[in-house]
Steps between C-alpha positions, in 0.01 A plus 500: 500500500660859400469742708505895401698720760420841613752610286381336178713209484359147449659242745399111584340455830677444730347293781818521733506863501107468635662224757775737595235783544274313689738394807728835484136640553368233735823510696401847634157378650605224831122439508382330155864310441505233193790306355663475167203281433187699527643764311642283236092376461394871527701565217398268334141570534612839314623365257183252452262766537712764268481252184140530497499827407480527137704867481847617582582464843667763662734565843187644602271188428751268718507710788117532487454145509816449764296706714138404429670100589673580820192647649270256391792212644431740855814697494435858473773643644741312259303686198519817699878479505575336191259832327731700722821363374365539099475856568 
């Protein structure tokens, strides 16, 4: 799956950036603490839910959908840090 950057530049997606992301984010909240694991499946659940989308998919799109999975998997806070980080 390509992926079209803020800048304009098409990349491949990258699930172990999302991985990465995910526990540098996590790692910041004691409370809702998951292992490589978890956010291995949450990214892939991204990606999954990212190539049903019949358009271009975007930075934007992924961190939508990052966010939109961690809450519904009950971990707020991690999405409220890992939006924090993006900015």
């Amino acid at each position: 799956m390509k992926i079209t950057k803020k800048n304009g530049n098409i990349t491949l997606y990258d699930d172990e950036k999302v991985i990465r992301s995910i526990l540098r984010a996590n790692a910041e909240v004691p409370e809702e603490q998951i292992g490589e694991n978890e956010a291995a499946a949450i990214a892939d659940l991204v990606f999954a839910r990212l190539t049903l989308q019949n358009e271009v998919i975007t930075t934007q799109n992924v961190r939508d959908c990052l966010c939109a999975i961690l809450r519904e998997r009950h971990l707020p806070l991690t999405a409220q840090r890992y939006l924090a980080y993006k900015k």
